[in-house]
C-alpha positions as CSV (number, residue, x, y, z in Angstrom):
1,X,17.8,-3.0,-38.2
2,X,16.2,-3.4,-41.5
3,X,12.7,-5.5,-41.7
4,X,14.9,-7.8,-44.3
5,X,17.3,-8.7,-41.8
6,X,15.8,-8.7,-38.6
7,X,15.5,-12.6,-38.1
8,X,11.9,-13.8,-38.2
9,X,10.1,-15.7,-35.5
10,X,7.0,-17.6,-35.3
11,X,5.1,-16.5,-32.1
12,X,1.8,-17.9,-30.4
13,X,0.5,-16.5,-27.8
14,X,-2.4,-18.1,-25.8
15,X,-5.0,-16.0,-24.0
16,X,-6.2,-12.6,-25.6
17,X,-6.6,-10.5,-22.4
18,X,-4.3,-8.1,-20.3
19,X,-1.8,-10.1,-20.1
20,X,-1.6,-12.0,-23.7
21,X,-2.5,-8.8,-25.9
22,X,0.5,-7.0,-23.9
23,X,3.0,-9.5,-24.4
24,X,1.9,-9.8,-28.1
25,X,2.2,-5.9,-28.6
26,X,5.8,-5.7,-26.8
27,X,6.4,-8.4,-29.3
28,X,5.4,-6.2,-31.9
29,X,7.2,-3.7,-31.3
30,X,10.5,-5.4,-31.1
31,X,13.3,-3.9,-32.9
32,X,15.5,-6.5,-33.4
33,X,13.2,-9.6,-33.9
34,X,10.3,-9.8,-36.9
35,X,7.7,-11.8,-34.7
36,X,4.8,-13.5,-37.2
37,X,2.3,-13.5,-34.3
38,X,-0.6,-15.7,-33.6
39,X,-3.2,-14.7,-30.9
40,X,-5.5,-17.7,-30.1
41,X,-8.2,-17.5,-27.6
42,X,-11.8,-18.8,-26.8
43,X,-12.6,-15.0,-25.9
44,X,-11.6,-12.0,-27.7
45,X,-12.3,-8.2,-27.0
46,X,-16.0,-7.7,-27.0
47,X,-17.0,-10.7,-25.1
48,X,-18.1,-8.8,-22.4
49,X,-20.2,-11.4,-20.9
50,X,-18.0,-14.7,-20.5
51,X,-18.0,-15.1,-16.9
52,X,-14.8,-17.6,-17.9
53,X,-13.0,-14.8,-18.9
54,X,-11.1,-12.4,-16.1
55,X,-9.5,-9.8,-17.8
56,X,-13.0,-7.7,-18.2
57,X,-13.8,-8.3,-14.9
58,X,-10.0,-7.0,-13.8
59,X,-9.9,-3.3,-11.5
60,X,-6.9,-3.0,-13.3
61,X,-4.5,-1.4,-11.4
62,X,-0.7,-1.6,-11.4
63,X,0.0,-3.7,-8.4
64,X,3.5,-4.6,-7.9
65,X,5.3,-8.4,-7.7
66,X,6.6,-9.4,-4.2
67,X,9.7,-10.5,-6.2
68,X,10.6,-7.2,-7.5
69,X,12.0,-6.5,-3.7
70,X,14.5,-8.7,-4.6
71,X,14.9,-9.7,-7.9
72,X,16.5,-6.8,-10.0
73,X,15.0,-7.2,-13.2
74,X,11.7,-7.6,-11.6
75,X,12.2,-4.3,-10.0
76,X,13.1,-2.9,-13.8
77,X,10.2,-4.6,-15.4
78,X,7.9,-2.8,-12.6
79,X,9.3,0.4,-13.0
80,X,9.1,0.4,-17.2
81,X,5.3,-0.4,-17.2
82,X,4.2,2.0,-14.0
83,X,5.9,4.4,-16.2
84,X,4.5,3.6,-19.6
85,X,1.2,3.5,-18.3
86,X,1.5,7.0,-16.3
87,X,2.6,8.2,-20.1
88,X,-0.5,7.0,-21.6
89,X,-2.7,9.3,-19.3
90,X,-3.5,12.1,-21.9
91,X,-4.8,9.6,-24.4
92,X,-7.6,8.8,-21.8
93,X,-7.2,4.8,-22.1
94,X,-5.6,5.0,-18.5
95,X,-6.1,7.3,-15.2
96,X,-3.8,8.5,-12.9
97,X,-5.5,8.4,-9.8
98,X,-4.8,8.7,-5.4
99,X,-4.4,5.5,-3.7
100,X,-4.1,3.9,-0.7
101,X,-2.9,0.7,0.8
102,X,-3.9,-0.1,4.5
103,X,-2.7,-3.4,6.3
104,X,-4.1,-4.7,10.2
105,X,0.0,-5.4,11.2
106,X,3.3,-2.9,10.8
107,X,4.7,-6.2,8.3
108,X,2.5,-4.4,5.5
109,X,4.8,-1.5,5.7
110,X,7.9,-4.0,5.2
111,X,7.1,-5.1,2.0
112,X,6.4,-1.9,0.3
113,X,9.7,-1.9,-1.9
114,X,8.3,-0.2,-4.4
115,X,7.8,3.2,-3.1
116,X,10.3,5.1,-5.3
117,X,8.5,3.7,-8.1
118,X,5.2,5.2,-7.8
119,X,4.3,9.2,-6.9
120,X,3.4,10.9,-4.3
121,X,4.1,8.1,-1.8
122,X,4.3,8.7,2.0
123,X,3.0,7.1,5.4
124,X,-0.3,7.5,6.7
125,X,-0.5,8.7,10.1
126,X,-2.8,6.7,12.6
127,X,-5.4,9.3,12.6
128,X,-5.7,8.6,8.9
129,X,-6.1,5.1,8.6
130,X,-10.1,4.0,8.9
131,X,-10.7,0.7,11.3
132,X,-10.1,-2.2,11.7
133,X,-6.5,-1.2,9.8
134,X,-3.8,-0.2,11.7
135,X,-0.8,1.2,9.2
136,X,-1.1,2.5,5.8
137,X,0.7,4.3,2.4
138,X,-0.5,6.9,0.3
139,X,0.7,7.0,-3.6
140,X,-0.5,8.5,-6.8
141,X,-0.9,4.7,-9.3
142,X,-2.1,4.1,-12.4
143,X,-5.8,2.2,-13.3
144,X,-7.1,1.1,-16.8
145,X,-10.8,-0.3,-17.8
146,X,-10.2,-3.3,-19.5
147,X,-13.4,-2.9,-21.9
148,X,-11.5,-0.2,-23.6
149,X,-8.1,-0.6,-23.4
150,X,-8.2,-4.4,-24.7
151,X,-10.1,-3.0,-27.7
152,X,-7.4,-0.4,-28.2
153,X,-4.7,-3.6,-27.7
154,X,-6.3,-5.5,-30.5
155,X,-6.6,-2.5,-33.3
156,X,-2.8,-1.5,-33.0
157,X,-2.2,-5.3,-32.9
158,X,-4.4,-6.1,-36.2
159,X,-2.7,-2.7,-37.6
160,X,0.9,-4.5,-37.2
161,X,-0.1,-7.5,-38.8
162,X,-1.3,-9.9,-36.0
163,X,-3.2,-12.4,-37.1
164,X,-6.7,-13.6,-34.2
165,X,-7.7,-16.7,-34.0
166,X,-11.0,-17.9,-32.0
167,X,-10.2,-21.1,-31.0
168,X,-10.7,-23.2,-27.7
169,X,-7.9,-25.2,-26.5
170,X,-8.7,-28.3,-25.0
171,X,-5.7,-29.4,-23.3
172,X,-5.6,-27.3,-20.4
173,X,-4.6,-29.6,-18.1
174,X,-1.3,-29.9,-20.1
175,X,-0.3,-26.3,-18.7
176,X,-1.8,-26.4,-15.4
177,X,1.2,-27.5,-13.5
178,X,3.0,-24.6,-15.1
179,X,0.6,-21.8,-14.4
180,X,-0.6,-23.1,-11.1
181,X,-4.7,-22.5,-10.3
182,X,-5.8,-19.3,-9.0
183,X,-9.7,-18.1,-8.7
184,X,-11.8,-14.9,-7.9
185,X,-14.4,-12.8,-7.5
186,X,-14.6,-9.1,-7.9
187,X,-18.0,-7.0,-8.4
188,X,-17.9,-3.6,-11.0
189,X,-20.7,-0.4,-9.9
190,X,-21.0,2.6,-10.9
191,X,-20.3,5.5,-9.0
192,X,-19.3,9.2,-9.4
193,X,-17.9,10.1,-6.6
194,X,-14.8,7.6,-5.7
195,X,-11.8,8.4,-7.3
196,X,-9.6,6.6,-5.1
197,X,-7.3,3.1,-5.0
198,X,-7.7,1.0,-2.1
199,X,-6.1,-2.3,-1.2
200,X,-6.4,-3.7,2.0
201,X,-3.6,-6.2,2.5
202,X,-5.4,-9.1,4.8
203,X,-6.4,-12.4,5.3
204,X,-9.7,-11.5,2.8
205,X,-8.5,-8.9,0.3
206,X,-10.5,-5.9,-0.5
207,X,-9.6,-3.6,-3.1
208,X,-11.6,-0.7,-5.0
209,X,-10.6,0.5,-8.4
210,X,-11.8,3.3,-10.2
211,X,-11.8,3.2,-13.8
212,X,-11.0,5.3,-16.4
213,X,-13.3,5.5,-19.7
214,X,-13.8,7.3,-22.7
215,X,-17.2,6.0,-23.3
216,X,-17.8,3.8,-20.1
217,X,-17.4,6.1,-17.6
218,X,-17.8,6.2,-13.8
219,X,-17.2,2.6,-13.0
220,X,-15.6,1.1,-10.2
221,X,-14.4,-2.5,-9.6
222,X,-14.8,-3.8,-6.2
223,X,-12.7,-6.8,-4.7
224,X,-12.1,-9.4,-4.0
225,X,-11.1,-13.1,-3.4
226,X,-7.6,-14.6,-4.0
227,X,-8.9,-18.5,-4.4
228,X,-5.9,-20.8,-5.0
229,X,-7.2,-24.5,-6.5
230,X,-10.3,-23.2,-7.8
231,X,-11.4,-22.8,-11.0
232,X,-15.6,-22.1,-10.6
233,X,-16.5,-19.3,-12.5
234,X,-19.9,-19.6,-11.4
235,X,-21.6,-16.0,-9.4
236,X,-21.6,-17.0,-5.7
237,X,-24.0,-14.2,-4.1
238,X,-22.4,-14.7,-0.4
239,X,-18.9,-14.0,-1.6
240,X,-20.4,-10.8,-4.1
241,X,-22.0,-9.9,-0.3
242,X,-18.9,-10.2,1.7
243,X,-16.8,-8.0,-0.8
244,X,-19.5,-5.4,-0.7
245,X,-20.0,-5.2,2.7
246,X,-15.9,-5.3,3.0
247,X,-15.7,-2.4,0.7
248,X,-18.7,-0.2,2.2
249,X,-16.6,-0.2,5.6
250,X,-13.7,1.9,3.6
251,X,-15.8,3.3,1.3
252,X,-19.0,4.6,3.4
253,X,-20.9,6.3,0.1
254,X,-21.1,2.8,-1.2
């Protein structure tokens, strides 16, 4: 379809991190709707130090929605960005790397539904699976650093005709009931030697993700908390401990 007659749309998209700048690129990219795009947001690529701000502080790894076990066109949506990202691996901006996810009950292994999704996947054995966990999965899963992929977002954005604007949006609590109110903590290192996914499915989650990077290299981000009804974005040294201490139990060379 033609630019001139593809219908046009005015689109505004709130939030520029993982999750905004990807919907506004799909956007983009559609072939059938001409979206004139707005991206407003109190934090844009390059604010690397707003503690307000998740997306920089993200692993980020592909991790699958509980709904896609049942819900078919979660299932294709899942399967259409595991294997978008897996193409993008040559250009650097993601990194295909081993993973692991461990659980303390056999339920974890009941709600894997996505194993024909990812590579590599098979069962651990009980000899492989490190204390206190008792059952676990092996896969092959994708990771991107958000410090260079949300830069990368933004230029093919601005190249398409998106228009940025900084702008902090007061009326928060008109969307609150719709998003719901999630918190967290997560901790980023740097390390050489870990190369692997974790995810420990538990009552505290613990996760370590290895980055890639074209210029920020050997990083790792270490997790985390899942805090529903808080908002603090304050640094809270006793949780930072916990998740270090959580992570150095699977991850010894920590």
């Amino acid at each position: 379809m033609s630019s001139d007659s593809k219908p046009h749309v005015p689109l505004v998209i709130l939030g520029a991190g993982v999750t905004g700048l990807t919907i506004a690129y799909i956007a983009a990219c559609d072939s059938d709707v001409d979206f004139d795009i707005t991206i407003i947001a109190r934090d844009m690529p390059g604010d690397w130090h707003s503690q307000a701000w998740a997306s920089p502080f993200a692993g980020a790894s592909w991790s699958p929605m509980p709904l896609g076990a049942t819900d078919e066109r979660v299932r294709r949506w899942e399967q259409i960005t595991f294997d978008r990202l897996w193409d993008m691996a040559p250009s650097g901006l993601v990194k295909r790397a081993p993973a692991k996810v461990l659980g303390e009950t056999d339920g974890l292994l009941s709600n894997i539904w996505w194993q024909d999704l990812v590579r590599d996947f098979k069962l651990l054995s009980e000899s492989e699976v490190p204390a206190p966990c008792k059952v676990g999965a092996a896969f092959t899963t994708v990771t991107v650093n958000p410090f260079e992929y949300l830069p990368w977002l933004r230029s093919e954005l601005e190249s398409r005709g998106v228009v940025f604007r900084r702008q902090y949006i007061r009326s928060l609590d008109e969307v609150k009931p719709f998003v719901g109110k999630t918190g967290g903590q997560s901790i980023i290192v740097e390390r050489t030697d870990l190369e692997e996914f974790v995810v420990v499915r538990s009552e505290l989650h613990t996760s370590i993700t290895p980055r890639p990077g074209l210029t920020q290299m050997n990083t790792v981000s270490l997790g985390g908390t899942y805090q529903v009804g808080s908002w603090d974005t304050s640094l809270d040294m006793s949780t930072a401990k916990g998740i270090f201490e959580r992570c150095s139990v699977i991850a010894p060379c920590l």
